[in-house]
C-alpha positions as CSV (number, residue, x, y, z in Angstrom):
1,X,12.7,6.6,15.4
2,X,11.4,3.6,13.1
3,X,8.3,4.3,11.7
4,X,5.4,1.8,9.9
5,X,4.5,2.4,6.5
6,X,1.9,0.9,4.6
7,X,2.2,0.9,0.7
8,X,-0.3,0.7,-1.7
9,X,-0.2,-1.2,-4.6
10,X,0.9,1.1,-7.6
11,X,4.0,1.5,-5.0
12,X,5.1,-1.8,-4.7
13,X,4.5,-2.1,-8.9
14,X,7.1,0.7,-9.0
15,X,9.3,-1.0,-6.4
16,X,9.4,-4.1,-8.7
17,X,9.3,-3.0,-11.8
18,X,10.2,0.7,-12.4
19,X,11.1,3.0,-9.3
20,X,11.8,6.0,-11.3
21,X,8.0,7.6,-10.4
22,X,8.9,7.2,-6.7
23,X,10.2,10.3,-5.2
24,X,13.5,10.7,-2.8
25,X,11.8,11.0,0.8
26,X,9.7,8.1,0.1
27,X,12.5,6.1,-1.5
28,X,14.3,6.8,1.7
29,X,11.6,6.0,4.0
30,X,10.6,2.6,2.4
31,X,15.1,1.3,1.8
32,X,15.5,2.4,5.6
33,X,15.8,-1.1,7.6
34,X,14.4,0.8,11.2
35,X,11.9,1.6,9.4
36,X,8.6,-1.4,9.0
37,X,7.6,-1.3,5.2
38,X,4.3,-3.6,4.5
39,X,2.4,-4.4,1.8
40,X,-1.2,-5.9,2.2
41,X,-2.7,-8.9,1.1
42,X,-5.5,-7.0,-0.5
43,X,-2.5,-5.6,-3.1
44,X,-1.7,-8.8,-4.3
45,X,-5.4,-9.9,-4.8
46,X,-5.5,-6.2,-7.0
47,X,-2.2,-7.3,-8.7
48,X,-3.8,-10.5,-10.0
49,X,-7.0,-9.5,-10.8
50,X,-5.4,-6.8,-12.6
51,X,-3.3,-9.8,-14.3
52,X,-6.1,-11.8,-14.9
53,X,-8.1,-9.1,-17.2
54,X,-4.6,-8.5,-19.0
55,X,-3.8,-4.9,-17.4
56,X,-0.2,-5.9,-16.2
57,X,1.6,-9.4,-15.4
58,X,1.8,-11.0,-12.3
59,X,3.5,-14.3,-11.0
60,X,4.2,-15.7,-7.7
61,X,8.3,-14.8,-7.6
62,X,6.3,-11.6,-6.1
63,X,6.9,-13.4,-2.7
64,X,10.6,-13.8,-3.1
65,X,10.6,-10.1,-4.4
66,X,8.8,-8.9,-1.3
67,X,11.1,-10.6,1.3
68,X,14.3,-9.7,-0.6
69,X,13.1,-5.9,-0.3
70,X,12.0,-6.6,3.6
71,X,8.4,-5.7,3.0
72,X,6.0,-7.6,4.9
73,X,2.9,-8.9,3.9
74,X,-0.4,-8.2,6.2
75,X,-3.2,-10.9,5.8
76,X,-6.4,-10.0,6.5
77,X,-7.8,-10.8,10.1
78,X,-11.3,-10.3,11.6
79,X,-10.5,-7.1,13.2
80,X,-9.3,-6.0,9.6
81,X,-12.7,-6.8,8.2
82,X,-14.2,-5.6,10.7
83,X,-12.8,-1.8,10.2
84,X,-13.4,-1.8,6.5
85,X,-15.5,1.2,5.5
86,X,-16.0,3.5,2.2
87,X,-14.2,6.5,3.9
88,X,-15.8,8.8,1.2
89,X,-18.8,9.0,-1.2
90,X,-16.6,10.2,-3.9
91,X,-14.1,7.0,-3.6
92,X,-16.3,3.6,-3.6
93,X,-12.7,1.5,-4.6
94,X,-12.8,-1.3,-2.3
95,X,-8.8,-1.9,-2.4
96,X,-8.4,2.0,-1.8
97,X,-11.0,1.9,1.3
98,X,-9.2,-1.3,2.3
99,X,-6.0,0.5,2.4
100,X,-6.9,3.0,4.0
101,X,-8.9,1.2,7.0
102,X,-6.0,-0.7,7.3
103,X,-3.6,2.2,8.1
104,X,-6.1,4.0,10.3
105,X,-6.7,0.7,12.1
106,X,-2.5,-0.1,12.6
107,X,-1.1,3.3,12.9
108,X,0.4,2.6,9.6
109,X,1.2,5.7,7.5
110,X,0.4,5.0,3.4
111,X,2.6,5.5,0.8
112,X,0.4,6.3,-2.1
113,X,0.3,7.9,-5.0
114,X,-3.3,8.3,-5.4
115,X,-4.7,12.0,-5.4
116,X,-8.2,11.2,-4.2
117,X,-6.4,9.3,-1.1
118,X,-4.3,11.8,-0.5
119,X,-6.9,14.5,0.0
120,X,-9.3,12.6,2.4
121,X,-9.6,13.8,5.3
122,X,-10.1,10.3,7.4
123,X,-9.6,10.5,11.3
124,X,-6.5,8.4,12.2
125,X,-5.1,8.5,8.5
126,X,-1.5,9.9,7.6
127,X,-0.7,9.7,4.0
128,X,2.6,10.4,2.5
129,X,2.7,11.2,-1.1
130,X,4.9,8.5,-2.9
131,X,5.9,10.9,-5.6
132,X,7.7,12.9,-3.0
């Protein structure tokens, strides 16, 4: 059965650049073709910003990259603004909360290798640990 998975961003850095930190069950997950990989908008905002204060570099072949690996990019929509919330006092990151209202709002499951993400307990949210 195909499944939907949502990735966060230091995923699809690793995808790109390095995917030795990715561990086996998610590598199979996200190279299965049943299976719906996407990546959202938000990411790439995070990956140029990040670019932009000189934490990493970024250029727009990340498109190409994206539909060579058959990972989707989700846009943002009303309903998608609409859901955003800070799921936790603890975690104020607005790409993290993004992320996360995203997958609870789609039934999308994210890959992520963020701790404090992982040990939310968010109604609606199923995390898979990209180390894994």
């Amino acid at each position: 059965m195909a499944g939907y998975y949502l990735i966060d961003t230091q995923v699809v850095v690793w995808l790109l650049h390095d995917p030795t930190p990715l561990g086996p069950q998610s590598r199979r997950l996200l190279e299965d073709p049943a299976n719906e990989v996407v990546l959202s908008y938000f990411s790439l905002m995070e990956i140029a910003i990040k670019a932009a204060i000189g934490k990493m570099t970024y250029d727009d072949s990340i498109y190409e990259d994206l539909e060579t690996m058959n990972i989707r990019v989700v846009n943002p929509d009303r309903q998608t603004l609409a859901a955003y919330k800070v799921h936790s006092p603890d975690n104020k990151d607005p790409f993290d909360n993004l992320l996360i209202s995203l997958s609870v709002l789609n039934g999308y499951q994210l890959v992520t290798s963020d701790g404090p993400v992982q040990g939310l307990q968010v109604p609606g949210l199923r995390v898979i640990n990209a180390r894994k």
